[in-house]
Structure formats: structure tokens, C-alpha cells
CHARMM internal coordinates of N, CA and C (Angstrom, degrees):
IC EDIT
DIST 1 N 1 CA 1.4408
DIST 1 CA 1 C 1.5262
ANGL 1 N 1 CA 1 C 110.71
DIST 1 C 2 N 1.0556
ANGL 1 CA 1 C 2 N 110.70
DIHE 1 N 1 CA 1 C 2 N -28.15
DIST 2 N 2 CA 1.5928
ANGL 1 C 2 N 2 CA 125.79
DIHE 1 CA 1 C 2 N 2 CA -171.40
DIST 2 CA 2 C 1.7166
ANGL 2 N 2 CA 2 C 113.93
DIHE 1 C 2 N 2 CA 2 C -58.09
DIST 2 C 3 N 1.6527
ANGL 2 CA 2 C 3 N 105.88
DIHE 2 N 2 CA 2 C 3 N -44.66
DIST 3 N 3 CA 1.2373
ANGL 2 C 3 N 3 CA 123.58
DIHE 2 CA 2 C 3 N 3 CA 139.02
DIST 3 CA 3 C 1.0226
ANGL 3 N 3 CA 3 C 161.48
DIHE 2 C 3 N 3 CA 3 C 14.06
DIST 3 C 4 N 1.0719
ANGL 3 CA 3 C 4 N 71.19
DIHE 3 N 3 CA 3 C 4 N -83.89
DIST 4 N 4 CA 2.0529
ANGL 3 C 4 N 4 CA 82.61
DIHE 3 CA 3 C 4 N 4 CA -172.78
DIST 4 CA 4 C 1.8099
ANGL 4 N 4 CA 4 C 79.82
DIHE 3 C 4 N 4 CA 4 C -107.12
DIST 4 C 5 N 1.4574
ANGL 4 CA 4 C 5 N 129.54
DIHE 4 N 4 CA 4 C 5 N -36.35
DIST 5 N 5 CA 1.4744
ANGL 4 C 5 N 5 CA 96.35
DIHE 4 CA 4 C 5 N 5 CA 179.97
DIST 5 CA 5 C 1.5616
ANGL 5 N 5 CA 5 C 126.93
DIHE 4 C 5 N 5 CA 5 C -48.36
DIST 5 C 6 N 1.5000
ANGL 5 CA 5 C 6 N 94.41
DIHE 5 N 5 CA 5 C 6 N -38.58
DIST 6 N 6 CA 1.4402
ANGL 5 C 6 N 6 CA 106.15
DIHE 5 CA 5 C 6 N 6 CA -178.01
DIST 6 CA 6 C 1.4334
ANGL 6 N 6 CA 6 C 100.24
DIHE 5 C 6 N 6 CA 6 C -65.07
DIST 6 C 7 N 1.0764
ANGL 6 CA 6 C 7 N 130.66
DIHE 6 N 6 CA 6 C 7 N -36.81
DIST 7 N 7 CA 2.0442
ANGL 6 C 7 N 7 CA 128.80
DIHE 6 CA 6 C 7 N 7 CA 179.25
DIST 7 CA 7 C 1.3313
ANGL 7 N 7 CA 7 C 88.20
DIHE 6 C 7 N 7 CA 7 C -63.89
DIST 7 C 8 N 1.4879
ANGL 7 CA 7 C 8 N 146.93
DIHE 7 N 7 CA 7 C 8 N -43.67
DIST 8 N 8 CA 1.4460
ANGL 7 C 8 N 8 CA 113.64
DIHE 7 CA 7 C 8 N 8 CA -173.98
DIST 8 CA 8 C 1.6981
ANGL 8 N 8 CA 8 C 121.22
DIHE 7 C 8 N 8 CA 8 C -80.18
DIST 8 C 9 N 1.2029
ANGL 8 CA 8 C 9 N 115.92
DIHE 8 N 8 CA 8 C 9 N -29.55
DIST 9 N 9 CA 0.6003
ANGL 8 C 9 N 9 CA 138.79
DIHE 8 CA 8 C 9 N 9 CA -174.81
DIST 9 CA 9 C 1.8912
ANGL 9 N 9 CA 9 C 120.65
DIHE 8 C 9 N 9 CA 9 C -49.55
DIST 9 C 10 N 1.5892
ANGL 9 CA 9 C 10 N 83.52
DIHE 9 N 9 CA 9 C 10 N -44.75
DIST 10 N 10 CA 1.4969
ANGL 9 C 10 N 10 CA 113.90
DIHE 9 CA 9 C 10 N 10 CA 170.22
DIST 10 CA 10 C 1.3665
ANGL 10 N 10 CA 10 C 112.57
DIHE 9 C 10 N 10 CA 10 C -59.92
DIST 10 C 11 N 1.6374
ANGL 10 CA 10 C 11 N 120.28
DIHE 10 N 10 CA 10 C 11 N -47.15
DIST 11 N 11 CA 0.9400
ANGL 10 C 11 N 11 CA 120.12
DIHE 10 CA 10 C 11 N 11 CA -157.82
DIST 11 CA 11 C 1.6494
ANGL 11 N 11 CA 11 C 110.23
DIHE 10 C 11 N 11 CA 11 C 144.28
DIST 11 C 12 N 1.4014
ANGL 11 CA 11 C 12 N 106.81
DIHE 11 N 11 CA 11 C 12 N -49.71
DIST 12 N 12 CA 1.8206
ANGL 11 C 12 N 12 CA 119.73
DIHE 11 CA 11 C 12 N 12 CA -179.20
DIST 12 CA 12 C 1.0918
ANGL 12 N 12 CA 12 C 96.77
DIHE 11 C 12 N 12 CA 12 C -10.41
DIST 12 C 13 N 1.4313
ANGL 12 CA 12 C 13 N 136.68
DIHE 12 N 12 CA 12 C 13 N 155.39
DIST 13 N 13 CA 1.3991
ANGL 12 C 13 N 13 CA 139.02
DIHE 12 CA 12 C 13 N 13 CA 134.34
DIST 13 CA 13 C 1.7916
ANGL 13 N 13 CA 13 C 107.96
DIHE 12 C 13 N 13 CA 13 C -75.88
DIST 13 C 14 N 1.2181
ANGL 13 CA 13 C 14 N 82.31
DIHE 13 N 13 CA 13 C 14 N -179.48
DIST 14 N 14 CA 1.7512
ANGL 13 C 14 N 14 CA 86.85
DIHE 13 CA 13 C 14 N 14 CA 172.87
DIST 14 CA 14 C 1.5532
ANGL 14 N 14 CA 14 C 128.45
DIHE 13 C 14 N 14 CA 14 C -104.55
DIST 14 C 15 N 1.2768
ANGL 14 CA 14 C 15 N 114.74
DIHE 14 N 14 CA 14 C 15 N -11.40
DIST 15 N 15 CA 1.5285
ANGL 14 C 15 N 15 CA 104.01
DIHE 14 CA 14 C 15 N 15 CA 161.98
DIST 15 CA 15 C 1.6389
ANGL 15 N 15 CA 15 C 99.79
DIHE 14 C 15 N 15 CA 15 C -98.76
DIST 15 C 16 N 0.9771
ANGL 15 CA 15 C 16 N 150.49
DIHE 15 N 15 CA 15 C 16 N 61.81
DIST 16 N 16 CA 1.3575
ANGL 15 C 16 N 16 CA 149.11
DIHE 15 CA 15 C 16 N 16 CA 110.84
DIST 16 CA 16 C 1.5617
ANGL 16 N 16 CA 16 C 114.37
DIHE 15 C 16 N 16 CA 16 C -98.07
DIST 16 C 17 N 1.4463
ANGL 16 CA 16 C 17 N 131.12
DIHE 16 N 16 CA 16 C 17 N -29.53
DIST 17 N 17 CA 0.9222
ANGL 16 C 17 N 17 CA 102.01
DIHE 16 CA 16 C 17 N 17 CA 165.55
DIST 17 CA 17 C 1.7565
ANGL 17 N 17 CA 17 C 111.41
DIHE 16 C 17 N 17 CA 17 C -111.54
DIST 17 C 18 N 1.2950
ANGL 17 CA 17 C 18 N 124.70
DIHE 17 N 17 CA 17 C 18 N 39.04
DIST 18 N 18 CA 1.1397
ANGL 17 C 18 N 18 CA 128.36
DIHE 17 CA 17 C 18 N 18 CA 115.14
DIST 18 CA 18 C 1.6864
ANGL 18 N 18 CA 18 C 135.76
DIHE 17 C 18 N 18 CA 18 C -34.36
DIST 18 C 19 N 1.1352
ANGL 18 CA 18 C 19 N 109.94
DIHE 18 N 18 CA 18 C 19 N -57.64
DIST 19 N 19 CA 1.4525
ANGL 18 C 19 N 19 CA 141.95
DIHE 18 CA 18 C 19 N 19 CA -162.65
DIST 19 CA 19 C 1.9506
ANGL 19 N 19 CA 19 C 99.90
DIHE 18 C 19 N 19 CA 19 C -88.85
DIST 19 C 20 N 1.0738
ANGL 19 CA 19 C 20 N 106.96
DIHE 19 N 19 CA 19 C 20 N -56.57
DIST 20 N 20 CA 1.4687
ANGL 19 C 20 N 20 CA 98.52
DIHE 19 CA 19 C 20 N 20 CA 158.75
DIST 20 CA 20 C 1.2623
ANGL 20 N 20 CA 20 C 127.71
DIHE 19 C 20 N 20 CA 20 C -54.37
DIST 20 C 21 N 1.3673
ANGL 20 CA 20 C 21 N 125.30
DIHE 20 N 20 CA 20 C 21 N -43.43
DIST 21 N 21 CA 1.3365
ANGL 20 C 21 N 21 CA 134.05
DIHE 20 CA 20 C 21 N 21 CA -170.83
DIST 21 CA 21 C 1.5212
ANGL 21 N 21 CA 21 C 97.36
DIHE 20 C 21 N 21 CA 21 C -76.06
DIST 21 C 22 N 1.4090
ANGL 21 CA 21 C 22 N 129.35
DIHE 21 N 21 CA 21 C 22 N -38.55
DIST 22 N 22 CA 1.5969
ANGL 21 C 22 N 22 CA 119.12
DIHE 21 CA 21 C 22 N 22 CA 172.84
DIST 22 CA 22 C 2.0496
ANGL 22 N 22 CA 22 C 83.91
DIHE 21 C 22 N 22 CA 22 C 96.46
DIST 22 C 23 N 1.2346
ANGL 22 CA 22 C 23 N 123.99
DIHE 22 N 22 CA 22 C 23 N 43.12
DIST 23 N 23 CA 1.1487
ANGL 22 C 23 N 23 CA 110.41
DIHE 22 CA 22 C 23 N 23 CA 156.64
DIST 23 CA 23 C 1.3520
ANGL 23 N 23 CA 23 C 135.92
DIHE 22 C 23 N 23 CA 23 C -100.60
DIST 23 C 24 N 1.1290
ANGL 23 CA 23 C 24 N 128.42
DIHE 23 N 23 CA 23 C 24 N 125.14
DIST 24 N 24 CA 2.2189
ANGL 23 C 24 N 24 CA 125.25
DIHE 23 CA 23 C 24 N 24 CA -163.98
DIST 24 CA 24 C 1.0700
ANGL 24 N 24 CA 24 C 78.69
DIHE 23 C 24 N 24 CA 24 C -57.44
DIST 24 C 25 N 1.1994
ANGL 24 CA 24 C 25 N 159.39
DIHE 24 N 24 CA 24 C 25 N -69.76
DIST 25 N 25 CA 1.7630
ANGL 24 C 25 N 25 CA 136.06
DIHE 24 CA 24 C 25 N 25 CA -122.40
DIST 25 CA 25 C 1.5035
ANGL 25 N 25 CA 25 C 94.02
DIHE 24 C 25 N 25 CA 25 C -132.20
DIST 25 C 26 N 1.6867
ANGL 25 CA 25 C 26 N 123.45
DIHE 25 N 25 CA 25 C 26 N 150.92
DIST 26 N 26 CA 1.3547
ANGL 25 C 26 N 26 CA 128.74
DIHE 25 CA 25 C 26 N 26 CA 166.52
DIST 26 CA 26 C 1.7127
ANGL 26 N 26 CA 26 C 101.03
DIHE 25 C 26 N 26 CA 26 C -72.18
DIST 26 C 27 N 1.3867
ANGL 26 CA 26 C 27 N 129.94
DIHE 26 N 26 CA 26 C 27 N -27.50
DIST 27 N 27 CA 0.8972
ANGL 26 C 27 N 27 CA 121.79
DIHE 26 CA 26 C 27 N 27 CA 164.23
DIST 27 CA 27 C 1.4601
ANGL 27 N 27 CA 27 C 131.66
DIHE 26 C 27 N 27 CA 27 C -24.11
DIST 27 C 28 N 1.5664
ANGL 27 CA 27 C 28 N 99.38
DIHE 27 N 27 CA 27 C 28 N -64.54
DIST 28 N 28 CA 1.7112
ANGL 27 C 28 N 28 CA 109.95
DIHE 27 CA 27 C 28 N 28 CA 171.25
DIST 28 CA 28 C 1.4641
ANGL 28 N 28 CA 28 C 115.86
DIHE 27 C 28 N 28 CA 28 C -48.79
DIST 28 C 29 N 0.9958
ANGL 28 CA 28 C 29 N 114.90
DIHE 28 N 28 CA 28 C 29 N -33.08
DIST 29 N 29 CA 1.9002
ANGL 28 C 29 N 29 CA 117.30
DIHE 28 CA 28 C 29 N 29 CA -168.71
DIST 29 CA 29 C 1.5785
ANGL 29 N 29 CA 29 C 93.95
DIHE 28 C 29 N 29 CA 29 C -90.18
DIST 29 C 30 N 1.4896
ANGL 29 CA 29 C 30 N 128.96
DIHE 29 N 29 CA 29 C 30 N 1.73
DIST 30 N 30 CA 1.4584
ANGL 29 C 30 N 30 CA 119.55
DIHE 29 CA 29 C 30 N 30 CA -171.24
DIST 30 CA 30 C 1.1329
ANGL 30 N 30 CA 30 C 110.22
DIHE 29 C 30 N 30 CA 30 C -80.92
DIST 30 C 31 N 1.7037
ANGL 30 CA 30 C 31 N 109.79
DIHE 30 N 30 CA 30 C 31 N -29.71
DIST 31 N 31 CA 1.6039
ANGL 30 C 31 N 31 CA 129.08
DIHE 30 CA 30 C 31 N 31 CA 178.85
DIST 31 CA 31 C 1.5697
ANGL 31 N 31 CA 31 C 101.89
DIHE 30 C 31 N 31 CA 31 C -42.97
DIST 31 C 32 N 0.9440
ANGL 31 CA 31 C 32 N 136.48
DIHE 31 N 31 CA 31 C 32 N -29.14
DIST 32 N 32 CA 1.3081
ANGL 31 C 32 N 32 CA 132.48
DIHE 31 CA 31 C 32 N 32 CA -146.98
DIST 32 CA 32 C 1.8166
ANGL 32 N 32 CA 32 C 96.70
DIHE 31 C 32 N 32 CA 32 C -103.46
DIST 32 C 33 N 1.2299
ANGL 32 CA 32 C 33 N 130.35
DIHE 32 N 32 CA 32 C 33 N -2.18
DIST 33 N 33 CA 1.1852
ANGL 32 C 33 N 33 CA 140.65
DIHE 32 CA 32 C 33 N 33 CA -171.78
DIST 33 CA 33 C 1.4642
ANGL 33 N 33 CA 33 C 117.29
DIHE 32 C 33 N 33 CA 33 C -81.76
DIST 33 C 34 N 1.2761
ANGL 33 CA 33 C 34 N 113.51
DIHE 33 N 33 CA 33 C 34 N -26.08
DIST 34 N 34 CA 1.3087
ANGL 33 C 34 N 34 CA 125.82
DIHE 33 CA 33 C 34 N 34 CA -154.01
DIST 34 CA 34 C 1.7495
ANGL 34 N 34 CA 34 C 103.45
DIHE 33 C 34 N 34 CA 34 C -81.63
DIST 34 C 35 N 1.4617
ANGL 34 CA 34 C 35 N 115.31
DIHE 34 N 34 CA 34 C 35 N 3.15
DIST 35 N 35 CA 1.4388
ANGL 34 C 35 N 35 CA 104.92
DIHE 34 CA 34 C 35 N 35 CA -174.09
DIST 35 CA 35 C 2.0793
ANGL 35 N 35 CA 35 C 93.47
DIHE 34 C 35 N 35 CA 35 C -128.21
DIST 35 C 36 N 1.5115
ANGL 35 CA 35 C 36 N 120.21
DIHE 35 N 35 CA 35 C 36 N 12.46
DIST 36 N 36 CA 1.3184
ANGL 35 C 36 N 36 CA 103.41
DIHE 35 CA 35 C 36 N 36 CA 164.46
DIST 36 CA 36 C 1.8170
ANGL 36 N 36 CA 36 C 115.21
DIHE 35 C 36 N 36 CA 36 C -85.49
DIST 36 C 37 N 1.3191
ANGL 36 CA 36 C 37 N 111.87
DIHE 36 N 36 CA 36 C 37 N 158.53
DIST 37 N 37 CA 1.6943
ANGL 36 C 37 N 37 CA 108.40
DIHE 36 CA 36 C 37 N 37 CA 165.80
DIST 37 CA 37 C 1.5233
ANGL 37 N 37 CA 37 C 92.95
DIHE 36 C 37 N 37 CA 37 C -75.94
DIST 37 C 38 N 1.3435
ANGL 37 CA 37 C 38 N 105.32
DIHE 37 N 37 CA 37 C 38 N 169.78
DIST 38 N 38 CA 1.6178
ANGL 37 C 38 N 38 CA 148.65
DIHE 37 CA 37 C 38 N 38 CA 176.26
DIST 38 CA 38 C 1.6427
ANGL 38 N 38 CA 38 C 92.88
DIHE 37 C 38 N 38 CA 38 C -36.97
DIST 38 C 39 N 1.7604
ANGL 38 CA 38 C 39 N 116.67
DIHE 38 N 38 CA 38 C 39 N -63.08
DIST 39 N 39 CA 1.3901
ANGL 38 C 39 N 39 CA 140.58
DIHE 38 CA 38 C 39 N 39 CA 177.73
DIST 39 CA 39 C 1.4976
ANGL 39 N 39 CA 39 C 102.61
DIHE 38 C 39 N 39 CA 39 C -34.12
DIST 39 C 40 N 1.6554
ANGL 39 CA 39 C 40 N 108.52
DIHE 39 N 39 CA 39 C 40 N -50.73
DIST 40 N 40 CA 1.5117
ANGL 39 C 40 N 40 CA 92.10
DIHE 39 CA 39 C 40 N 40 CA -153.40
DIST 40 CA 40 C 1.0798
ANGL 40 N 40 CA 40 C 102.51
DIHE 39 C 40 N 40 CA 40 C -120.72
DIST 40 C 41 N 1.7254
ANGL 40 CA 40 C 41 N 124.25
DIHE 40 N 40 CA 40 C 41 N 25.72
DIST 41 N 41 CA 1.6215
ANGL 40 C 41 N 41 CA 118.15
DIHE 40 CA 40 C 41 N 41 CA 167.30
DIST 41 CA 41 C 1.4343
ANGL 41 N 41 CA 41 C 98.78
DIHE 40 C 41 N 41 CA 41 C -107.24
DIST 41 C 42 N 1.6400
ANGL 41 CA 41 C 42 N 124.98
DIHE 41 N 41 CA 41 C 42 N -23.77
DIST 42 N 42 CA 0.9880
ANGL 41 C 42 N 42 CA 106.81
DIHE 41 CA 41 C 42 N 42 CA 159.40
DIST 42 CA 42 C 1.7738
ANGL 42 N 42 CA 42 C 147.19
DIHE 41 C 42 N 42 CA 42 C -4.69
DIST 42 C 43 N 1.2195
ANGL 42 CA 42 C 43 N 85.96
DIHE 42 N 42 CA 42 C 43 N -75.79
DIST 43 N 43 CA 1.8619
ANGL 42 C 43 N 43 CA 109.83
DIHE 42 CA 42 C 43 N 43 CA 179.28
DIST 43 CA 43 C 1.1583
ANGL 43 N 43 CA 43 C 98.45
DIHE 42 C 43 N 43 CA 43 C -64.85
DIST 43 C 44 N 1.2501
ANGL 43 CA 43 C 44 N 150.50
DIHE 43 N 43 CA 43 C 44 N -76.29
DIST 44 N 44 CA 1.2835
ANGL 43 C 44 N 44 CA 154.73
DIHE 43 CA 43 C 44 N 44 CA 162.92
DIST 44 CA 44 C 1.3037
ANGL 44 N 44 CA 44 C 120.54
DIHE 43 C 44 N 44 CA 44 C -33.59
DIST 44 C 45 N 1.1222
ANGL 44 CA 44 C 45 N 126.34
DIHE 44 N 44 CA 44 C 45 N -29.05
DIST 45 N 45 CA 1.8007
ANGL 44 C 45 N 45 CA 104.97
DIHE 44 CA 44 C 45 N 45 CA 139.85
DIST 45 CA 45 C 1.3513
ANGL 45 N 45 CA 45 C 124.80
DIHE 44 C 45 N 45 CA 45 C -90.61
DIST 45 C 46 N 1.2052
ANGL 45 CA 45 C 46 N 138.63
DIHE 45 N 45 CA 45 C 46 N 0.43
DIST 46 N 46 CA 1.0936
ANGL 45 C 46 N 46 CA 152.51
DIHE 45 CA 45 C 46 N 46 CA 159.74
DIST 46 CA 46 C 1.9242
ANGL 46 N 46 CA 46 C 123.23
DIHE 45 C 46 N 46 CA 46 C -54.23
DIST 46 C 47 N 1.2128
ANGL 46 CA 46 C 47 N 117.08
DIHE 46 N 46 CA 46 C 47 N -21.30
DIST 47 N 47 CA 1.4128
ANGL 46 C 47 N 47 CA 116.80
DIHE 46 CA 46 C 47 N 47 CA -153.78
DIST 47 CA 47 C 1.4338
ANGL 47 N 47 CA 47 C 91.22
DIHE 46 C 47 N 47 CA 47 C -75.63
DIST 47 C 48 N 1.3096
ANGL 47 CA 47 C 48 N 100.63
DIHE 47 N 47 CA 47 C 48 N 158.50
DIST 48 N 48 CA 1.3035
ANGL 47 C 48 N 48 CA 130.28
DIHE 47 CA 47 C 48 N 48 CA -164.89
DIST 48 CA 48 C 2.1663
ANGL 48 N 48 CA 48 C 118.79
DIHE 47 C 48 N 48 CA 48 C 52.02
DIST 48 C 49 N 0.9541
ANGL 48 CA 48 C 49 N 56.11
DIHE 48 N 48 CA 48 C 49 N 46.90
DIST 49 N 49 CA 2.1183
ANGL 48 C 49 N 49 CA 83.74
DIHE 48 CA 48 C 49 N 49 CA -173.78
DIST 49 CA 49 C 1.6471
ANGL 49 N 49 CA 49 C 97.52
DIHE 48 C 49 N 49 CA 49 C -117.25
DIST 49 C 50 N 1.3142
ANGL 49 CA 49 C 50 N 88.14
DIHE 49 N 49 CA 49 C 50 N 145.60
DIST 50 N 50 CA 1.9956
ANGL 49 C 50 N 50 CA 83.51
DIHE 49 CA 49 C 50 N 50 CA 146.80
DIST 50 CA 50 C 1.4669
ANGL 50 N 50 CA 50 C 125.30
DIHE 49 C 50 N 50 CA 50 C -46.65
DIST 50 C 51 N 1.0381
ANGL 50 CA 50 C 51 N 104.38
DIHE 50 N 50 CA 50 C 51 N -36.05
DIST 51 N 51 CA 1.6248
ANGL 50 C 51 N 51 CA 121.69
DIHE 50 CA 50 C 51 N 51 CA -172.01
DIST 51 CA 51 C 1.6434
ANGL 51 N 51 CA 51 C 96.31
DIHE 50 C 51 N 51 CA 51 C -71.27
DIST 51 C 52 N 1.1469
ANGL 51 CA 51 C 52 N 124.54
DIHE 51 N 51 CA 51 C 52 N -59.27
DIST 52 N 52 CA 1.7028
ANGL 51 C 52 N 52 CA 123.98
DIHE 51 CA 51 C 52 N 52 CA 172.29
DIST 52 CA 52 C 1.5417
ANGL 52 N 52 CA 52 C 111.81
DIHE 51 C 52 N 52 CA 52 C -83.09
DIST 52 C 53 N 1.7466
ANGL 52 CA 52 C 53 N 70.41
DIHE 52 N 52 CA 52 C 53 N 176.38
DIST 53 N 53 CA 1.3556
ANGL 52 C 53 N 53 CA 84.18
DIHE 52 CA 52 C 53 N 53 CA -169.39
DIST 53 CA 53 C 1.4270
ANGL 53 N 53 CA 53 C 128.25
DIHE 52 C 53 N 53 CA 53 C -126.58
DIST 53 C 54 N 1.2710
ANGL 53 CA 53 C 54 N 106.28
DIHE 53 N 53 CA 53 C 54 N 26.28
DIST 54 N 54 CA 1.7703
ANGL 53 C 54 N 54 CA 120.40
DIHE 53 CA 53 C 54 N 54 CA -165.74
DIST 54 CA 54 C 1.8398
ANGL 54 N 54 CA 54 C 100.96
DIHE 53 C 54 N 54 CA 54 C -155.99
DIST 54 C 55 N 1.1172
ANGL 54 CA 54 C 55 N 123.33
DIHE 54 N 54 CA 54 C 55 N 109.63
DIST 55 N 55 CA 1.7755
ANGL 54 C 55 N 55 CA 112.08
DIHE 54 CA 54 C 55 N 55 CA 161.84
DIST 55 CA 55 C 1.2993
ANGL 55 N 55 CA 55 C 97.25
DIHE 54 C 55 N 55 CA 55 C -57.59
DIST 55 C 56 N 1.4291
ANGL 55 CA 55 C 56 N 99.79
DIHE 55 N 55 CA 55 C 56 N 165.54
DIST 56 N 56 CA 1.7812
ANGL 55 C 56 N 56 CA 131.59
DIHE 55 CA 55 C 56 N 56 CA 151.15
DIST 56 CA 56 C 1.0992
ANGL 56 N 56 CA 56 C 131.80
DIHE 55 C 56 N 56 CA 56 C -35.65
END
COOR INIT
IC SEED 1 N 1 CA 1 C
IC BUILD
């Protein structure tokens, strides 16, 4: 878990490290959301937005 917080944290979006983690649903990797502020889940739901920077 430590992880992928730190991958959001960084910046990661979440369907790449979806896809690393080997999870069937983005759902599963959502668990990991529940400890960014407002600030930094932003971007990470954002990708493939203007706001991001990578599609799906």
C-alpha cells in the first residue's frame, strides 16, 4: 500500500499503476485513494484530461 501511495503522490496516475499492480478492475487500485488531499487526487483522476497527462 505504501506504494502506490507514494506513486500518487509522485504524480502516477492510476491506470498505470493499475496495470502494474496486475489489477482486473481500476476499482481495486481505488482503495489506495482514500489517504490523498483534494490537491493531490485531483491529477490522478484527471488523466487523459487537459488536466493529465497520459489516456487510459
Amino acid at each position: 500500500m505504501t506504494c502506490a501511495i507514494r506513486w500518487f503522490k509522485a504524480g502516477g496516475d492510476i491506470y498505470r499503476l493499475n496495470r502494474h499492480r496486475g489489477h482486473i478492475s481500476v476499482k481495486m487500485t481505488e482503495i489506495y485513494l482514500f489517504v490523498l488531499t483534494a490537491d493531490e487526487l485531483d491529477p490522478v483522476l484527471h488523466v487523459g484530461t487537459e488536466a493529465g497527462i497520459e489516456a487510459p
